[in-house]
GUVEX-443101 format. One record per residue (C-alpha): residue number from 1; residue in three letters; x, y, z. Coordinates in pm, 1 decimal, always signed. Each point is the difference from the previous one (the first is absolute). Layout:
<NUM; "ALA"; <X; Y; Z>>;
...
END
This chain:
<1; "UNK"; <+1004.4; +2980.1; +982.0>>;
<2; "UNK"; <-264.4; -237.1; +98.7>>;
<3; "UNK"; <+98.4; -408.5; -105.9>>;
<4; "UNK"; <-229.5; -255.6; -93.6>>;
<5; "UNK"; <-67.7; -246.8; +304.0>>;
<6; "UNK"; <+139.1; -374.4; -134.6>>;
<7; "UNK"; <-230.0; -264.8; -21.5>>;
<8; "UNK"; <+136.5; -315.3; +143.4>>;
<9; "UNK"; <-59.8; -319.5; -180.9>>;
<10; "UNK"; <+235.1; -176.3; +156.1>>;
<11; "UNK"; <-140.9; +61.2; +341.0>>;
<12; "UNK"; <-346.2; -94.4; -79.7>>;
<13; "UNK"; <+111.1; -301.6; -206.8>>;
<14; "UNK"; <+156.1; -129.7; +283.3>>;
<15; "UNK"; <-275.7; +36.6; +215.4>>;
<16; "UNK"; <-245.2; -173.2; -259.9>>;
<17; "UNK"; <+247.3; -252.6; -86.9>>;
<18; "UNK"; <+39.2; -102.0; +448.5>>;
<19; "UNK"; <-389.4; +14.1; -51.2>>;
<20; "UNK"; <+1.8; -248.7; -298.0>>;
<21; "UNK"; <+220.4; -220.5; +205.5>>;
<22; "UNK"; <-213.1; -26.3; +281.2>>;
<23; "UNK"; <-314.6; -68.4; -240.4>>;
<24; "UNK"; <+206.5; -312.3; -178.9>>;
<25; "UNK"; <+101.9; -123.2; +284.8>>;
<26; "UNK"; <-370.3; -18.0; +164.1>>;
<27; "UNK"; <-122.5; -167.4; -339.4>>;
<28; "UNK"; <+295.2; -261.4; +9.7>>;
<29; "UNK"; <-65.1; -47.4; +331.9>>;
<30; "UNK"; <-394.4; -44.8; -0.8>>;
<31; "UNK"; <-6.9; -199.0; -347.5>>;
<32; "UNK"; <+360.9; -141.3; -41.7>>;
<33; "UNK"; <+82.4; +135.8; -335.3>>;
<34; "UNK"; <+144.0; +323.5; -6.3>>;
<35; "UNK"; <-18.1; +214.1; -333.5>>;
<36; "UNK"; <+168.0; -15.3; -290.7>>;
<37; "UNK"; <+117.5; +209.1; -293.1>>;
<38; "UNK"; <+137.1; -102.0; -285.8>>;
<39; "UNK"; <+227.8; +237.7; -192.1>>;
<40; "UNK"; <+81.9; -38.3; -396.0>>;
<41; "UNK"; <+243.5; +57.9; -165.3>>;
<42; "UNK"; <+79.6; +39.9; -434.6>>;
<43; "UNK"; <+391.2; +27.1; -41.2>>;
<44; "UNK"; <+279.2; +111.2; +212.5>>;
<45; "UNK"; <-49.4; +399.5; +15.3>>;
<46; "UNK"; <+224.6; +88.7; +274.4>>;
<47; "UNK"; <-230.1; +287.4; +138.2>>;
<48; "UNK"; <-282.0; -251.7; +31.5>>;
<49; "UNK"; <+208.9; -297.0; +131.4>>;
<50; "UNK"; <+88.9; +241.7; +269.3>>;
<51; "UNK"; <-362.6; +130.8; +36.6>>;
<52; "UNK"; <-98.2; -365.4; +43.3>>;
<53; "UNK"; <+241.1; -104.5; +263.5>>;
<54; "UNK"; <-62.5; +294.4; +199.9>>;
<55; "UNK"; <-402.5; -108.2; -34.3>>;
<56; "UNK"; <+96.5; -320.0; +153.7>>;
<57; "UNK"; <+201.1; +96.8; +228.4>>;
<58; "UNK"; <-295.6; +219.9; +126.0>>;
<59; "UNK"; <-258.0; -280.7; +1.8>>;
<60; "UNK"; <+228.7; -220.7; +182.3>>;
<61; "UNK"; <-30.2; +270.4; +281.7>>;
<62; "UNK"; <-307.7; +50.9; +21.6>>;
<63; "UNK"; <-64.1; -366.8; +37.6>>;
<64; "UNK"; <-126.1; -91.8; -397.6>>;
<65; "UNK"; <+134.2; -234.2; -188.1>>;
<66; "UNK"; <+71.4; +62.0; -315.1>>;
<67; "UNK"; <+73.4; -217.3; -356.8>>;
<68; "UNK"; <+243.8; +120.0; -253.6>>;
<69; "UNK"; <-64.9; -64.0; -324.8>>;
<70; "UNK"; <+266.1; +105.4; -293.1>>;
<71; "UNK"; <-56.2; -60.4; -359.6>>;
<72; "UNK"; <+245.7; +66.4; -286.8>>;
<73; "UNK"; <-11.4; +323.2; -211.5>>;
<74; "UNK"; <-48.3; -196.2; -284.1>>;
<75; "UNK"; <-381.4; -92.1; +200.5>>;
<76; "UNK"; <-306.0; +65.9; -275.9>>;
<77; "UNK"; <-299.2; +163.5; +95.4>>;
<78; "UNK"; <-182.8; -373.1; +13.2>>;
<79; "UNK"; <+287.7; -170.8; +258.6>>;
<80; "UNK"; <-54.3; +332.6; +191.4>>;
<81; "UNK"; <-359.7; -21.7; +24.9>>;
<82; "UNK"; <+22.4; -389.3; +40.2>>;
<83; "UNK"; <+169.7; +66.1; +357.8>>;
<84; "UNK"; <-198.4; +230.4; +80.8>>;
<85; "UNK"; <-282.2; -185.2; -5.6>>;
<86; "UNK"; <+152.1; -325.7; +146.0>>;
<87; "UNK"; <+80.6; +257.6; +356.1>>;
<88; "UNK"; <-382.2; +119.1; -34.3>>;
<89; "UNK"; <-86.3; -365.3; -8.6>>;
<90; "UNK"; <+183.6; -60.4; +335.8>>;
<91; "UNK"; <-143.9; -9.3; +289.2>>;
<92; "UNK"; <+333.1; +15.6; +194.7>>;
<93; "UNK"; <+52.0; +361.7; -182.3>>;
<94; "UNK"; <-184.5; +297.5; +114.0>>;
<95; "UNK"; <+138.8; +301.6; -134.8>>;
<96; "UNK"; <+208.8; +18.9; -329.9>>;
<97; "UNK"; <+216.1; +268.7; -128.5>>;
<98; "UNK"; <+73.0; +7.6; -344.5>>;
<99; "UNK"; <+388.4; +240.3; -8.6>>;
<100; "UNK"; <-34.4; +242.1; -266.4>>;
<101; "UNK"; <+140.1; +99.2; -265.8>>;
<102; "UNK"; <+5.3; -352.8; -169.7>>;
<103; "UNK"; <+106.9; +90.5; -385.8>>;
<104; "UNK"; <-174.2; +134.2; -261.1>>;
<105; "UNK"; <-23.5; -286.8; -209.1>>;
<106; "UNK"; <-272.5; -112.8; +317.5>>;
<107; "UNK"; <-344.2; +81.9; -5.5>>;
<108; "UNK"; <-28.4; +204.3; +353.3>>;
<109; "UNK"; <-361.8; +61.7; +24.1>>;
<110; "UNK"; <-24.0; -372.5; -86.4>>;
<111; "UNK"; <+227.8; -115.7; +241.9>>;
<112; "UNK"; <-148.6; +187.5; +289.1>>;
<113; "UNK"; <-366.1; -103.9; -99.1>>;
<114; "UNK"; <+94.2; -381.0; +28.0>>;
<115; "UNK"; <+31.2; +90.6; +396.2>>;
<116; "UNK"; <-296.1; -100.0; +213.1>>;
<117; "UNK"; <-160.2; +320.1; +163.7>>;
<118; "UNK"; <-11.1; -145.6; +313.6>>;
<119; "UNK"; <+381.4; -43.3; +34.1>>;
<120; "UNK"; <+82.9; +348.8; -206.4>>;
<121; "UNK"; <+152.5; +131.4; +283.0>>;
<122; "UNK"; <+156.6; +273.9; -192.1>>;
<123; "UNK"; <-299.3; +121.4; -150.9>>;
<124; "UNK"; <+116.8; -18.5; -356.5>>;
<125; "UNK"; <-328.7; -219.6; -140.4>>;
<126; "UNK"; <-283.6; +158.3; -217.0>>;
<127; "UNK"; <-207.4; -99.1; +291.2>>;
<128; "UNK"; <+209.5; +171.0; +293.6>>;
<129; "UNK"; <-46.6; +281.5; -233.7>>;
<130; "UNK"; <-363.1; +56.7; +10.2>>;
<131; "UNK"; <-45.8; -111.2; +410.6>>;
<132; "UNK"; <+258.9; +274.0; +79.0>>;
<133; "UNK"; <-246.6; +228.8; -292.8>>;
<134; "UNK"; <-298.7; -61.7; +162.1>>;
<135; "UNK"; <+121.2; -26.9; +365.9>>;
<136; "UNK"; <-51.1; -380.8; +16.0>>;
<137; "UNK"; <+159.4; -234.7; +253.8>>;
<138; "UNK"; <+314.8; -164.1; -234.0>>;
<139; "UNK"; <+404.5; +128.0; +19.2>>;
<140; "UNK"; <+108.7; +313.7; -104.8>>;
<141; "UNK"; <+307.9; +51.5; -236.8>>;
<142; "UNK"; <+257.8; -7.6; +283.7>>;
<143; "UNK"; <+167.4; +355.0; -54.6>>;
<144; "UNK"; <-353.0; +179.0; -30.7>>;
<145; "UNK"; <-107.7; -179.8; +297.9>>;
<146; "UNK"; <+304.3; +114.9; +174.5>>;
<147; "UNK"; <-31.9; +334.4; -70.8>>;
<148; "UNK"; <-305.2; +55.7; +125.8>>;
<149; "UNK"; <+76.9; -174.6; +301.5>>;
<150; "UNK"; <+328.5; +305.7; +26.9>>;
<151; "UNK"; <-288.4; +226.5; -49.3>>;
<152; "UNK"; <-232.6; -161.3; +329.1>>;
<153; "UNK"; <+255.2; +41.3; +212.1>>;
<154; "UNK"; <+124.7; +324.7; -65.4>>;
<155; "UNK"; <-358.2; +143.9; +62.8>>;
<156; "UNK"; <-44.0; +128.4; -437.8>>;
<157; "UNK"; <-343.0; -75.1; -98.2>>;
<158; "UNK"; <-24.5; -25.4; -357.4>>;
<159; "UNK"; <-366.1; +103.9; +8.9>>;
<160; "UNK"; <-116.7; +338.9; -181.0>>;
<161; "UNK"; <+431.6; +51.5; -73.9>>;
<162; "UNK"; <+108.4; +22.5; -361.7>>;
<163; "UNK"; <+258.0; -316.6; -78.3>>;
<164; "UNK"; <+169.3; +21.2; -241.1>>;
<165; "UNK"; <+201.2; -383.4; -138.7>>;
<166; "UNK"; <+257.9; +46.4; -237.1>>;
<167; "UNK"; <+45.5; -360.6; -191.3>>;
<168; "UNK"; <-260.5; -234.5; -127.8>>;
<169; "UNK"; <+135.6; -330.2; +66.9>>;
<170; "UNK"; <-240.3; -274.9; -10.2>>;
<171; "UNK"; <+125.9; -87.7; +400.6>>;
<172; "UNK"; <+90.5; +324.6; +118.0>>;
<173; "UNK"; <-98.2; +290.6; -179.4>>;
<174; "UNK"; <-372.1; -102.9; -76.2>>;
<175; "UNK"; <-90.1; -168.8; +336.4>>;
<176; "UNK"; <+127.1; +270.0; +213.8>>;
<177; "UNK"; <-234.9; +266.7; -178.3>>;
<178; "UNK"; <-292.5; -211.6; +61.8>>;
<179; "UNK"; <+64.5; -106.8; +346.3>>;
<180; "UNK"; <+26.3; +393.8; +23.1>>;
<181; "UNK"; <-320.7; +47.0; -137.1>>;
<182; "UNK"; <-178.7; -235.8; +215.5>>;
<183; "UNK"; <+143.7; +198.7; +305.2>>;
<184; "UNK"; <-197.5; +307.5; -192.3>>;
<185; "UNK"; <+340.5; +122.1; -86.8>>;
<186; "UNK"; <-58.7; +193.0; -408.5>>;
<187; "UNK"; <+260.4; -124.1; -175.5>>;
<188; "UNK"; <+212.3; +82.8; -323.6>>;
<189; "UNK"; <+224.2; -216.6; -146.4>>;
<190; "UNK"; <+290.3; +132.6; -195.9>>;
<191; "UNK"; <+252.7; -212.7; -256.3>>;
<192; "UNK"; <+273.2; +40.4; -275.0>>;
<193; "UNK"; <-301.6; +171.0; -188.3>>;
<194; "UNK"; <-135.0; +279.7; +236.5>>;
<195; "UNK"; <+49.1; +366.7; -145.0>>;
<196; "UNK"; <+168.5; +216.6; +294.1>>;
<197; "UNK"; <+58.9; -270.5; +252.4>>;
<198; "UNK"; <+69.4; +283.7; +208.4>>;
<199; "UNK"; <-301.1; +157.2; +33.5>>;
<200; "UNK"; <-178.0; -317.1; +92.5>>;
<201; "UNK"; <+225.3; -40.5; +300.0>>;
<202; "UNK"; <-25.3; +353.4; +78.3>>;
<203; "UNK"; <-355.5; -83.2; +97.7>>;
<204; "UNK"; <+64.9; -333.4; +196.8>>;
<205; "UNK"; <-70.4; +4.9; +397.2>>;
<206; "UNK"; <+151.8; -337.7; -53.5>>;
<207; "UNK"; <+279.8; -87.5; -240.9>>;
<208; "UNK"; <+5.6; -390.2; -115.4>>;
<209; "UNK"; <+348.6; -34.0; -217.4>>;
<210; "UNK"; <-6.4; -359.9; -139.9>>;
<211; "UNK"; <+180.2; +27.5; -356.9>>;
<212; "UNK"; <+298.6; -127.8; +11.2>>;
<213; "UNK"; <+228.5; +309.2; -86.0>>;
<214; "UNK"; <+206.9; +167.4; +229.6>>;
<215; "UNK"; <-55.0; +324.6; +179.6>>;
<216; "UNK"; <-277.0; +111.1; -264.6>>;
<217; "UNK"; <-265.6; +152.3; +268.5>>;
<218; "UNK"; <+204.2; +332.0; +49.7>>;
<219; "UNK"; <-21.8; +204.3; +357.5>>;
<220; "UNK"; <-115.7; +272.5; -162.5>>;
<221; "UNK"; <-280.3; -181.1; -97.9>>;
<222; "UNK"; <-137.4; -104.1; +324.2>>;
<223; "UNK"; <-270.6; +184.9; +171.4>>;
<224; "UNK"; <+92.6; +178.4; +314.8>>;
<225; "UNK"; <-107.0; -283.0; +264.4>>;
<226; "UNK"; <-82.6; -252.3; -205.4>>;
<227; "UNK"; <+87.2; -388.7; +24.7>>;
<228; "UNK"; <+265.8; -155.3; -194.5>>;
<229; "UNK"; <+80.0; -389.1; -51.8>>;
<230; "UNK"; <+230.9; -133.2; -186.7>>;
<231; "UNK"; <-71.4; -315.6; -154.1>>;
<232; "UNK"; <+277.6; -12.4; -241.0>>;
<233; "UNK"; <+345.0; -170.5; +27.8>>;
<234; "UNK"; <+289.8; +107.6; -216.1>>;
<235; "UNK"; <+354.3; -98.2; -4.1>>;
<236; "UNK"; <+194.6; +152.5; +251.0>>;
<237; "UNK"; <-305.1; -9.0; +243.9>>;
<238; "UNK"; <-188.5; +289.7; -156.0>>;
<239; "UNK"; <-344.5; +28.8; -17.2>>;
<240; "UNK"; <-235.1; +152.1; -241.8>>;
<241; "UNK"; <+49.0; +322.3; +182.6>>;
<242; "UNK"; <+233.4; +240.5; +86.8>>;
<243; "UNK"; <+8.3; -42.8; +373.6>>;
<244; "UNK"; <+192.8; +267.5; +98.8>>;
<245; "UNK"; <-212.4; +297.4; -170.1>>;
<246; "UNK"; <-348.1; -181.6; +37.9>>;
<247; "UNK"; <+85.0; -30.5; +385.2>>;
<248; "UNK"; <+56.5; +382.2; +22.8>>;
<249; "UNK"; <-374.7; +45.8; -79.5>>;
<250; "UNK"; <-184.0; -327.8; +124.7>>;
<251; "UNK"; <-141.3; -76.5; +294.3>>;
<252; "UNK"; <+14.0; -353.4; -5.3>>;
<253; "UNK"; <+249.6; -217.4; -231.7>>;
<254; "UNK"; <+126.4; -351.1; -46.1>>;
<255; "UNK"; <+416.5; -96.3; -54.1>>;
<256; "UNK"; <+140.5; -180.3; -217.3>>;
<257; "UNK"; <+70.2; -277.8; +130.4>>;
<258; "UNK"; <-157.4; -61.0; +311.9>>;
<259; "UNK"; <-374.9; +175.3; -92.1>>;
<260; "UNK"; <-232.4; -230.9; -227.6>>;
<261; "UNK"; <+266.9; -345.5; -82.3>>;
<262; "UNK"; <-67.9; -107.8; +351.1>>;
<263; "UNK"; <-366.2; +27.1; -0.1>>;
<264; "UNK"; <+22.0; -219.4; -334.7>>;
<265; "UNK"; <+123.4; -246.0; +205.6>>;
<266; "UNK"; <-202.4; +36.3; +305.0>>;
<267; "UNK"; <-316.0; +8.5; -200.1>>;
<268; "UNK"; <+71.8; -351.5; -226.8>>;
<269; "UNK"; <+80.7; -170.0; +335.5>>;
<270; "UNK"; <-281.6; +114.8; +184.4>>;
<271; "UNK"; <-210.3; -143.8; -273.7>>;
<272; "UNK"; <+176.9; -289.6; -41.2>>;
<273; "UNK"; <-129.1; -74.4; +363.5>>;
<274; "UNK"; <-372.3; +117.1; -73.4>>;
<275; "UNK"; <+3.4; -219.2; -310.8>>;
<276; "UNK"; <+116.5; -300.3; +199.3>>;
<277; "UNK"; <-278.8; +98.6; +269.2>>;
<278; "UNK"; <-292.3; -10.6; -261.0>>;
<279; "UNK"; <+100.4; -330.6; -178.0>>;
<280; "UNK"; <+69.2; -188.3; +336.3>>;
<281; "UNK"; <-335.6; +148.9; +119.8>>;
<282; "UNK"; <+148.4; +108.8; +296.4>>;
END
């Protein structure tokens, strides 16, 4: 029985990441301020303190400083959006992540609109929206841009396939579809609400699971050949799909862990540095 071939994040993470590096420390070099990103924090969620470290740990690596910034759970919408703004302001900041979730009492959308465009370097904005929409130079939502860059390098062009993205998330779901679609990709996207899930996948050359609920996209589902990644993470390190099956009838398919978390990374830190690059002028 043929077996899906893996797609390595973690391999071509690396590789962007020693990349990065060498980029940040050029710009430090040439200008004498090397870049920045600023990571917030609303509460103590152990996942996401965990999540942040790890970021820093990553940017200290690759030769970008970063600022942490933690803020009570008890944080309103306002004192949210207050700091936000303040790191916009600063010229010493160049990229800001905002750590999501950050309780429902807070006013996401708002939140991630009080971040300047120019250092939304993990394309959650209304603005990094439309740029990655219409194909404009801005940052893409870090795990969309990621997972095209998996699809580059292992030769799939999206163009003329049928994609299908299961999850409509406003910074995974929706941004992967379109950044899909501007590689001529037709795309469906499926949710909670599609009737027969299953035949929608059944039709996919390219499988995007991004919903959050573990091992719904079923191997019988996927198309003889087709391309699976796995966007979801579950407790217990299980994806979205059921690996095992869905890599009896793939060609190509991402783990869980090791296939899209490290391009996450990879891709916020890369544009950490190409923020930094545009505001120095450099």
């Amino acid at each position: 029985m043929t077996q899906a071939r893996l797609m390595d994040g973690t391999a071509l993470a690396r590789r962007i990441v020693e990349d990065t590096a060498k980029k940040a420390a050029d710009l430090t070099e040439r200008t004498g301020t090397a870049p920045c990103l600023a990571t917030v924090l609303v509460g103590e969620d152990p996942a996401s303190v965990t999540y942040v470290r790890m970021k820093q740990n990553r940017c200290r690596k690759a030769g970008i400083a970063s600022r942490h910034v933690t803020l009570p759970a008890t944080t309103t919408t306002g004192e949210l959006v207050g700091t936000l703004r303040e790191l916009s302001a600063d010229p010493a900041v160049h990229g800001i992540l905002l750590q999501h979730p950050v309780g429902d009492h807070i006013d996401e959308r708002a939140a991630f609109e009080a971040i300047a465009p120019q250092k939304d370097v993990d394309g959650v904005t209304f603005a990094s929206f439309a740029t990655m929409s219409f194909g404009l130079p801005g940052f893409v939502s870090c795990t969309p841009g990621g997972i095209l860059r998996l699809l580059d390098e292992y030769g799939v062009d999206p163009a003329g396939k049928r994609a299908v993205v299961v999850g409509r998330s406003a910074i995974l779901g929706r941004p992967v579809g379109m950044l899909l679609l501007a590689r001529d990709a037709t795309v469906t996207y499926c949710h909670s609400r599609t009737a027969d899930l299953s035949a929608a996948v059944r039709e996919a050359d390219v499988v995007v699971a991004a919903v959050g609920r573990p091992r719904l996209i079923r191997g019988q589902d996927i198309k003889p050949g087709a391309v699976v990644i796995d966007a979801g993470y579950n407790p217990g390190n299980v994806g979205d799909v059921d690996f095992d099956s869905a890599a009896e009838r793939a060609s190509l398919i991402t783990p869980v862990p090791g296939g899209v978390g490290p391009m996450t990374i990879a891709t916020l830190l890369e544009q950490t540095v190409e923020a930094a690059a545009r505001q120095i002028g450099a």
